[in-house]
C-alpha positions as CSV (number, residue, x, y, z in Angstrom):
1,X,14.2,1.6,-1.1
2,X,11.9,1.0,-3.6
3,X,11.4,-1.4,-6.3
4,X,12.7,-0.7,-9.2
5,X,11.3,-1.9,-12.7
6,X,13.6,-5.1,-13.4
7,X,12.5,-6.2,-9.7
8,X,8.9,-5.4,-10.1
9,X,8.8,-8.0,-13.2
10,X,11.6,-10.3,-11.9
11,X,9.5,-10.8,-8.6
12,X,6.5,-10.8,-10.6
13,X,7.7,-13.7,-12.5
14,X,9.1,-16.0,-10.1
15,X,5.1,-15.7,-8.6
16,X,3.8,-16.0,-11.8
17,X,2.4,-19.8,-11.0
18,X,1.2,-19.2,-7.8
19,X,-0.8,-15.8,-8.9
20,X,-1.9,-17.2,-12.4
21,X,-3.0,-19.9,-10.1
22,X,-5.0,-17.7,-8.2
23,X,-6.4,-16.3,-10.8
24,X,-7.6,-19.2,-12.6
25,X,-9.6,-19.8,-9.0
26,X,-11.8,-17.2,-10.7
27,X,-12.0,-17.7,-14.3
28,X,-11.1,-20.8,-15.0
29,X,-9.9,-20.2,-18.5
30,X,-6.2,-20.6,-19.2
31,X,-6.2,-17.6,-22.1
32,X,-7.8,-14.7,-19.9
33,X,-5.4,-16.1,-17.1
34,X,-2.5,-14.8,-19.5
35,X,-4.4,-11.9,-20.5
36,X,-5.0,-10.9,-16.6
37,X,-1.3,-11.1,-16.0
38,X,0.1,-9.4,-18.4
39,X,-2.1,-7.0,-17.3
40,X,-1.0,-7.1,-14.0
41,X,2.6,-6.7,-14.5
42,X,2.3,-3.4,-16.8
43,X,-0.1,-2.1,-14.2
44,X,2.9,-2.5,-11.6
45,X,5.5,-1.0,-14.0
46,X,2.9,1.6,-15.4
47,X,1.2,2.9,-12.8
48,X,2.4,5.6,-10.1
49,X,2.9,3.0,-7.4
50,X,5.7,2.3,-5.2
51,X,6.8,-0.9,-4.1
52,X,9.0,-0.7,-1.2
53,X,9.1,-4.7,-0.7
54,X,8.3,-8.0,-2.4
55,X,6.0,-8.6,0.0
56,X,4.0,-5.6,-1.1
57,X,4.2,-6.1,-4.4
58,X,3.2,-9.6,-4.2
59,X,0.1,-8.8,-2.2
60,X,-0.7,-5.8,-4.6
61,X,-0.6,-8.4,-7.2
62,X,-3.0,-11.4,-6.3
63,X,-5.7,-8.6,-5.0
64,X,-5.3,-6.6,-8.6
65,X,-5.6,-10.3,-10.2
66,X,-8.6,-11.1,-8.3
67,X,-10.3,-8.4,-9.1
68,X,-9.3,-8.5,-13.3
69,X,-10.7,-12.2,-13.2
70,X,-13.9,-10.5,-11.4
71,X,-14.3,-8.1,-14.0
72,X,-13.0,-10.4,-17.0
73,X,-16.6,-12.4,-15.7
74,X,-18.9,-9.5,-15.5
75,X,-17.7,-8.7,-19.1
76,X,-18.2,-12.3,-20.4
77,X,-21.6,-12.3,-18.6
78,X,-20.6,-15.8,-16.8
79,X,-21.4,-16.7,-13.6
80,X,-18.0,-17.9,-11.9
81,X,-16.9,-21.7,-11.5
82,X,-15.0,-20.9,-9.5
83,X,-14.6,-21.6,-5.0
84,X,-17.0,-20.6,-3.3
85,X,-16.6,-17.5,-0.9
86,X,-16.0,-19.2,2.3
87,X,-13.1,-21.4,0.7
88,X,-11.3,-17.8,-1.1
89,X,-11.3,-16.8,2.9
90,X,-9.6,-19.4,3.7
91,X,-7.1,-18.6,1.2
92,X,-6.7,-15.4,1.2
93,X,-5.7,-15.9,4.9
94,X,-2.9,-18.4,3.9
95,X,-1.5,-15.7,1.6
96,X,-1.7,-13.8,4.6
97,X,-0.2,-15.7,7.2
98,X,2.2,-16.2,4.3
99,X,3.3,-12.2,4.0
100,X,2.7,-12.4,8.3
101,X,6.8,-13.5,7.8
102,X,7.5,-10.7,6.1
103,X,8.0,-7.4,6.2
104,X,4.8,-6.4,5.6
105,X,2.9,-9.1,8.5
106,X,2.7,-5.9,10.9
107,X,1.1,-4.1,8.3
108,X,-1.8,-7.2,7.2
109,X,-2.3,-7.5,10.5
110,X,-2.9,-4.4,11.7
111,X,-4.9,-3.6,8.4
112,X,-7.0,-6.8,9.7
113,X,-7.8,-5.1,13.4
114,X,-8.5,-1.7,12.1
115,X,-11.3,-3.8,9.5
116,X,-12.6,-5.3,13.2
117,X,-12.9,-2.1,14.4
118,X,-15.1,-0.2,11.5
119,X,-19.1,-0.1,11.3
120,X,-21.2,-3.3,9.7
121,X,-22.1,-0.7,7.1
122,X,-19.0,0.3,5.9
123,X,-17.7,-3.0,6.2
124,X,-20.5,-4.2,3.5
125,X,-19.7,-0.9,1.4
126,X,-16.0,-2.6,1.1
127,X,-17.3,-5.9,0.7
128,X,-19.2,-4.8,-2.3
129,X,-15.9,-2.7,-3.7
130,X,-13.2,-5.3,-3.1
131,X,-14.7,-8.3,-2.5
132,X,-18.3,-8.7,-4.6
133,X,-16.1,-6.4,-7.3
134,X,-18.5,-3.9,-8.2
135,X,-17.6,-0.6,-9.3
136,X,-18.9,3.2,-7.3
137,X,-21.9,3.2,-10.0
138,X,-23.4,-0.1,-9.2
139,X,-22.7,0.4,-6.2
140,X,-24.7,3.2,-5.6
141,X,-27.5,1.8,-8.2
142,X,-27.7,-1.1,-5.5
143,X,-27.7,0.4,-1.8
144,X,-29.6,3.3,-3.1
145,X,-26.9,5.9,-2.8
146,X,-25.5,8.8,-4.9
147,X,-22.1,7.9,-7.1
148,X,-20.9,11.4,-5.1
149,X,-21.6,9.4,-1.5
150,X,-19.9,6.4,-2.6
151,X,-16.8,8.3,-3.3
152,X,-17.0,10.1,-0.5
153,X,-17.8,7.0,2.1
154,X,-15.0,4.8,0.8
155,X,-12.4,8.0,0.7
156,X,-13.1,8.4,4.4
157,X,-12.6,4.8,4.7
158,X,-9.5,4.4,2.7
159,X,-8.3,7.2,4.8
160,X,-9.6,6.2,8.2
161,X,-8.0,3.2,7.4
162,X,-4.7,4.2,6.3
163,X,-4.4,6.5,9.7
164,X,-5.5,3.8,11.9
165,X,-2.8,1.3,10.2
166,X,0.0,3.8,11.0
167,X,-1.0,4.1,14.2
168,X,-1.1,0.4,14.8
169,X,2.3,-0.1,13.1
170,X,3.7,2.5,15.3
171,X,2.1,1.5,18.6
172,X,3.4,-2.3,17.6
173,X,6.9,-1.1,16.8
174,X,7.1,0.8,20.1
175,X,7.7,4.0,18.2
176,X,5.3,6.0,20.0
């Protein structure tokens, strides 16, 4: 069943600390925090997605706050303050072992095999997307690449991806 609106924000609100918190990681300034959640939670009522647990929702949050407070930097022109890479590793695999007793652990976990499993290269080409938080242009501007190629590699990936975590969850689940 999926979430309706009134969850979406009522969950959204009781982890409105712990994801401003997150946020702030990034920016470190308490007004674009605001700005990045508010942002947040009418992308999650606004947007065409579905949220079939808290869990989900949760994790769809703090990744779509990261990356606001990444862009919110490129468009103030700062370099961030904020922890270094090695310690946002660290955690983002708290937040993961976190979701691991939920619903959605099987899914985190098998999203973080199939990752094991793909190419160097199209490893760094989602580094650059979701991690560094650059966009398909500058992207392609910096590995030398046509925009059309860029869209096209992380498609197959997103796809590739998607496949290989229904497989997984299926195989763990003994459903095949």
């Amino acid at each position: 069943m999926k979430l309706d609106e009134s969850q979406i924000l009522k969950v959204l609100m009781e982890w409105r600390n712990r994801i401003s918190a997150a946020t702030w990681l990034v920016v470190k300034d308490a007004h674009a925090v605001e700005d990045i959640f508010q942002n947040v939670a009418i992308k999650a009522i606004t947007r065409n997605v579905e949220f079939k647990a808290e869990a989900a929702l949760v994790s769809w949050a703090f990744i779509t706050a990261r990356r606001e407070g990444i862009d919110w930097i490129r468009r103030q022109q700062r370099v961030s303050t904020g922890l270094s890479e090695d310690l946002m590793k660290v955690l983002e695999m708290e937040w993961v072992a976190h979701f691991d007793k939920t619903s959605s652990g099987a899914r985190v976990e098998a999203l973080s095999s199939c990752l094991d499993r793909i190419p160097d290269k199209s490893r760094s080409l989602l580094k650059l997307r979701y991690f560094d938080g650059y966009n398909c242009i500058e992207i392609a501007e910096k590995i030398g690449i046509e925009l059309n190629t860029v869209y096209k590699r992380l498609s197959r990936l997103h796809q590739g991806l998607r496949v290989c975590i229904e497989q997984k969850t299926r195989t763990d689940s003994g459903h095949l």
